[in-house]
N, C-alpha and C positions, 0 to 999 in steps of 0.2 A: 222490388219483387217480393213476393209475399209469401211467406215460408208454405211447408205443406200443413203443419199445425194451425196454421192461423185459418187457413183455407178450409179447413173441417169444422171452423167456426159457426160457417155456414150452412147452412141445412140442403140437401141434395136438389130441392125445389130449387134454388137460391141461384145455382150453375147449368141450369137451361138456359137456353135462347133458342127461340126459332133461327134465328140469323136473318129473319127478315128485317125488324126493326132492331134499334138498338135498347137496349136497357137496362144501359148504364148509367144510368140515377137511381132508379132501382138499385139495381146490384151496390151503390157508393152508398146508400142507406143502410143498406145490410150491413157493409162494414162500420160506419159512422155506431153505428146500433150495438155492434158487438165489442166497438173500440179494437179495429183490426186498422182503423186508421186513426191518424195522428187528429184530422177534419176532412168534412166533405163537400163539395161543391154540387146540388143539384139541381138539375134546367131541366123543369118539365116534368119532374120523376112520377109513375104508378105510383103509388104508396099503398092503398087500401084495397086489395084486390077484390073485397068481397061490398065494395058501397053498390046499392041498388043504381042510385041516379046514374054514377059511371055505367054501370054494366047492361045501360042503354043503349049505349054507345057501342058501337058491334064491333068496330075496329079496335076498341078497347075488350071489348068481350073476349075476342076470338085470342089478344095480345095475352092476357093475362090467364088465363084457362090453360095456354098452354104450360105455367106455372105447375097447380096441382088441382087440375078440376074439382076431385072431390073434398077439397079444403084448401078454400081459397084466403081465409083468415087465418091459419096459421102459416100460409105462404107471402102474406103481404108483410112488406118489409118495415111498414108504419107499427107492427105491434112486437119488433124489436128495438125499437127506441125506447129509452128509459132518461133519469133526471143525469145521469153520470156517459150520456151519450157523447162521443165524439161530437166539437163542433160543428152544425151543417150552415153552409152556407143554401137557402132554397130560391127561386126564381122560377116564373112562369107568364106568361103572357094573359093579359085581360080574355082575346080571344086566342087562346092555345087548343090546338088539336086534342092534348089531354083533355078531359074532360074539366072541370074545374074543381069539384068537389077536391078532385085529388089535391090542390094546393091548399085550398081553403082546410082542408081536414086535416092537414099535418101541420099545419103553422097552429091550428088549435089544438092539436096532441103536444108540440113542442113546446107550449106558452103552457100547460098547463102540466106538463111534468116540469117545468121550470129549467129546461135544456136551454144550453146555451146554441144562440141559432141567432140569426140575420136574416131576414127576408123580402121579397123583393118579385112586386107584381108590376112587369111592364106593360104600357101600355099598345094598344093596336093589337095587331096578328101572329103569329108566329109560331116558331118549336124550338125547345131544346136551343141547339147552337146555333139558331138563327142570330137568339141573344148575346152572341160572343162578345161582336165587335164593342157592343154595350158596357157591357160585364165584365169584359175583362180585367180593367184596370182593377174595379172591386172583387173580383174574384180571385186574383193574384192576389193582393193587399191581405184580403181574410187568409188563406192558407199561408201564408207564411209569417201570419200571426199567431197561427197555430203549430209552424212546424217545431218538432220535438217536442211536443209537449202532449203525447198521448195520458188521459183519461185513466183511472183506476176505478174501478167497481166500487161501489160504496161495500162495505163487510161488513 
């Protein structure tokens, strides 16, 4: 459970949800990002709320707006990641409902802050936990590579 200190880590954009969909790869970014977790596991995640090519995508549009319409780059959870970031474990599908940029854009933010990170493009169709049955063994494996061993801020 997560304290209530850790929980104002997060910026007030961070704890919406329409409840329509979920967006909890988003939201395990934010933590992964602010080191509120030990590592992250993400299928599918938004990342860059404000990418042109996504926010073609209506169903992406309409998803992420509800964040903070009028500043959707300081709500996206990809310009919280830094080099001292919590592990993220990332995953998406060739053809995923996300748009694509979203994965392609953070595996190149993560390579180039030099994060430590795993990622993992499968093939064919899919969302999020479609990929379970896949991933699981690898996604169990990474977090409990990483348990107890939360991240410290570089000083």
């Amino acid at each position: 459970m997560l304290s209530r200190q850790k929980l104002t880590a997060l910026p007030p954009t961070a704890r919406r949800c329409t409840g329509k969909r979920s967006a909890g790869a988003s939201h395990s970014a934010w933590l992964a990002g602010k080191n509120v977790a030990n590592a992250a596991v993400l299928m599918s995640p938004a990342m860059q709320f404000d990418d042109p090519v996504s926010l073609q995508n209506s169903n992406f549009s309409h998803d992420v707006t509800n964040y903070d319409p009028n500043n959707l780059s300081a709500a996206s959870p990809i310009n919280v990641l830094a080099s001292h970031s919590a592990p993220i474990f990332l995953m998406a599908f060739q053809q995923d409902s996300m748009p694509a940029p979203q994965y392609l854009l953070t595996v190149a933010k993560l390579a180039a802050l030099g994060a430590s990170f795993d990622s993992l493009l499968l093939p064919g169709q899919g969302h999020s936990f479609d990929a379970w049955p896949t991933i699981k063994d690898q996604a169990i494996t990474f977090l409990n590579a990483h348990r107890g061993h939360l991240a410290s801020p570089a000083g």
